[in-house]
C-alpha positions in Angstrom: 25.6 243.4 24.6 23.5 246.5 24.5 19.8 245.7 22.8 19.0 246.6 19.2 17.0 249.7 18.8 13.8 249.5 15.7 12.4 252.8 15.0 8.8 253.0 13.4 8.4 255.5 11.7 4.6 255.1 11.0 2.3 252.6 13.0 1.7 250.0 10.3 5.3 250.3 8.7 6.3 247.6 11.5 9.5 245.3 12.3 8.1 242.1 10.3 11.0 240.1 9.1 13.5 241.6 11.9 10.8 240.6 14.8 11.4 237.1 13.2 14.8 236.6 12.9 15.9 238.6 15.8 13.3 236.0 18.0 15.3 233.5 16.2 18.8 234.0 17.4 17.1 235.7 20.9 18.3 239.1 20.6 16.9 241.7 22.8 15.9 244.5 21.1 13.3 247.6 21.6 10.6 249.2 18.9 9.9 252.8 19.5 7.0 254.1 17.3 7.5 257.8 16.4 4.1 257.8 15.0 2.9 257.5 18.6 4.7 260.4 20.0 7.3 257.8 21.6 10.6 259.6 21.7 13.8 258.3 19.7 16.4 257.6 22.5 20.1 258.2 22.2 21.9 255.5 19.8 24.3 255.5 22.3 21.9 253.1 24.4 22.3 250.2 22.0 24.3 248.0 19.8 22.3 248.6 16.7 19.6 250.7 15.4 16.9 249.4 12.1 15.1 252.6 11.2 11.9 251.4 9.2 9.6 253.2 6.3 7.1 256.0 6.6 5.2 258.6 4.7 7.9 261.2 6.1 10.2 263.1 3.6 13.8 263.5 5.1 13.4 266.6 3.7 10.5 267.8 6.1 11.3 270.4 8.2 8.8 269.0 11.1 10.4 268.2 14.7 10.2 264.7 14.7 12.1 264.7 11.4 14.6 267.1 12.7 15.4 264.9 15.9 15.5 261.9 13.6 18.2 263.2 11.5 20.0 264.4 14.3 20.0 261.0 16.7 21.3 259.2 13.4 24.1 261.5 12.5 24.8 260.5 16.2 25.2 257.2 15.1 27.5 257.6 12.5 29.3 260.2 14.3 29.7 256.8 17.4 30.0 254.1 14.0 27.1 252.1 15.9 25.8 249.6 12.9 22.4 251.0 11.3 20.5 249.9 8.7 17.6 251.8 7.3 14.4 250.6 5.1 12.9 252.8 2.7 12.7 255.9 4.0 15.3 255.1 6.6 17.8 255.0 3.9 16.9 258.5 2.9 17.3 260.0 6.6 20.5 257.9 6.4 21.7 259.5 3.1 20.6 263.0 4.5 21.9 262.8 7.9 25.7 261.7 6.3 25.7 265.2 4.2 23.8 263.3 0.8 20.5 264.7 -0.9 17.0 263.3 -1.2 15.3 264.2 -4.0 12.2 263.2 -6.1 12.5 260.3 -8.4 11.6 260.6 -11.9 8.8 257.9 -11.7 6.9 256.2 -8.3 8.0 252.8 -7.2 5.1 250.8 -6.3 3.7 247.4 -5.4 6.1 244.9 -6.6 5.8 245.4 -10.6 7.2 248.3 -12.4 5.4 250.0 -15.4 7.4 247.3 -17.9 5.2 244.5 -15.7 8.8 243.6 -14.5 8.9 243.1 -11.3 11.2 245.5 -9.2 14.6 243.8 -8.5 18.2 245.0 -7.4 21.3 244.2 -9.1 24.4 243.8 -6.9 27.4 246.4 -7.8 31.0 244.9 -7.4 31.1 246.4 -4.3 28.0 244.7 -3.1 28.7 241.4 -4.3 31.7 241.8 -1.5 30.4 243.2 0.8 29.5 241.5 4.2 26.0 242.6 4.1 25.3 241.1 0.7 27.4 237.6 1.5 24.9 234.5 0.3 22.3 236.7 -1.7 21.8 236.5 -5.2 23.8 239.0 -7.2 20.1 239.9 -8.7 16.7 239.6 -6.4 13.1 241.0 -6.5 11.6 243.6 -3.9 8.9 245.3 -3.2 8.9 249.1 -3.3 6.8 251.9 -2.2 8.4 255.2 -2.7 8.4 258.6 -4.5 12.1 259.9 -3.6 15.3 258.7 -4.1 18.7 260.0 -3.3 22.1 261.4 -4.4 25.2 260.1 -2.6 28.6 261.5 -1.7 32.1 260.5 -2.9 32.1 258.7 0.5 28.9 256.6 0.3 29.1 253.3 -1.9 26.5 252.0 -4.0 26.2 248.1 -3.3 22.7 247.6 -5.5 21.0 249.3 -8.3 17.8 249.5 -9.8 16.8 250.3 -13.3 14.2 253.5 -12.6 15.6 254.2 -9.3 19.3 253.6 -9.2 20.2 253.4 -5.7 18.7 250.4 -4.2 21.3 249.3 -1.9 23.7 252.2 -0.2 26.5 251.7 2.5 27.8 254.7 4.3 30.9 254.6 6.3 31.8 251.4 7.7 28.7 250.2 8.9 25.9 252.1 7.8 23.3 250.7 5.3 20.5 252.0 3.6 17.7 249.5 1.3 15.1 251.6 -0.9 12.5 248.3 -0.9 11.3 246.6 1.8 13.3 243.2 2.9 11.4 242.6 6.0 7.9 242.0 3.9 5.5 239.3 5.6 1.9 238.7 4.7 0.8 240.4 7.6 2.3 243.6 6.2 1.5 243.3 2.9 -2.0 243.2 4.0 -2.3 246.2 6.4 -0.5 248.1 3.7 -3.1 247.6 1.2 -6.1 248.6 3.5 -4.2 251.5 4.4 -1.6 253.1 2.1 -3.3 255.5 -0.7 -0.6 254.2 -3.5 -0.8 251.0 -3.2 -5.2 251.7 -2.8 -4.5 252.4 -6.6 -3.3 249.5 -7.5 -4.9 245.6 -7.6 -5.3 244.2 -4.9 -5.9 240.5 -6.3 -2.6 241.7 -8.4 -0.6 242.6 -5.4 -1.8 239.0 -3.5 -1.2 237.2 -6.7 2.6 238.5 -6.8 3.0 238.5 -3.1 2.4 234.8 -3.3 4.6 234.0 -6.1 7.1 235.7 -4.7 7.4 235.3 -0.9 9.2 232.1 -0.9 12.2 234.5 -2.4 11.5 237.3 -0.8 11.8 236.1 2.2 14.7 233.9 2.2 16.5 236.9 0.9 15.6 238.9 3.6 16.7 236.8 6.2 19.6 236.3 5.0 20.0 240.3 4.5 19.3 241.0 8.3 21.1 238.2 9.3 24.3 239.7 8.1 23.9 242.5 9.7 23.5 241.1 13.1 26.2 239.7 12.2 28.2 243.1 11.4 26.6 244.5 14.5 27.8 241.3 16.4 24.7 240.0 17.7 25.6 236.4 16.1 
């Protein structure tokens, strides 16, 4: 098979959970970091592509987001399996003719203003489909994001949230989009609270504290989430 293709969109916003499982079941894959000025190759070089978060708007009008759009409407156009995180859920909605739009409150850390913390609840259409098979019908995430989007008739909502609805997004056959981040290690967690200014307003003994409590879950759940879609992609 052709290697799987990881797109950074910002240097710290790196592969995390996908560098460990794809190691796991030795796929080959390739990270190209747009934040570097590395170029986004043609989808048509690979058997997958994982487009990661970023600062970005899909509604920027700068090159790099232009080309971005463009190389994944090429992958839809080719059905090559893609799955997007954070803000690569938004190009995805955007590139497959939906909107991106601001959401009515930020999405930060992992607790929302009801000291709930964030969690996705699996539609019908989730619960059966392939990328959702062995996670829990409801499971916590972490979120950092301002926008959300608006789907077409032919996208399908597989997970909701309560103040940002679509959590979980398939579009065509084997697109998928997740608002929060399932590839979350410690490592992550840490550069993104020395760097990100959102998550600089927040507590950072708060943000350990929950990370801690939570990463047992958090992980296991996504594993298991990018497991299935090597397993859509037919890497395993």
């Amino acid at each position: 098979m052709k290697p799987l293709l990881i797109v950074k969109n910002v240097s710290r916003e790196g592969p995390g959970l996908f560098e460990t499982v794809l190691n796991s079941h030795r796929v080959r894959y390739r990270v190209v970091d747009l934040d570097k000025g590395e170029t986004f190759p043609s989808p048509a070089e690979y058997s997958a592509l994982v487009v990661l978060g970023g600062p970005d708007s899909a509604n920027d009008t700068t090159e790099k987001i232009k080309n971005e759009l463009s190389r994944i409407q090429e992958a839809l156009t080719l059905q090559i399996p893609y799955l997007g995180v954070c803000l690569g859920l938004q190009m995805l909605v955007k590139a497959g003719g939906g909107t991106v739009l601001k959401n009515p409150v930020k999405e930060i850390g992992f607790r929302d203003s009801e000291n709930h913390f964030f969690q996705v609840d699996l539609t019908p259409e989730g619960a059966g489909d392939p990328i959702c098979q062995g996670i829990d019908r409801s499971f916590k995430i972490f979120q950092l994001h301002g926008e959300t989007v608006s789907l077409t008739g032919k996208m399908t909502l597989l997970g909701a949230g309560t103040f940002c609805r679509n959590q979980l997004v398939r579009v065509g056959a084997v697109a998928y989009g997740i608002q929060g981040h399932l590839e979350l290690t410690e490592r992550l967690i840490n550069d993104w609270i020395a760097e990100d200014a959102d998550l600089k307003t927040l507590s950072r003994a708060d943000l350990e504290k929950d990370f801690k409590q939570a990463e047992q879950k958090l992980s296991e759940t996504g594993i298991k989430f990018i497991e299935n879609f090597l397993k859509i992609s037919g890497f395993i």
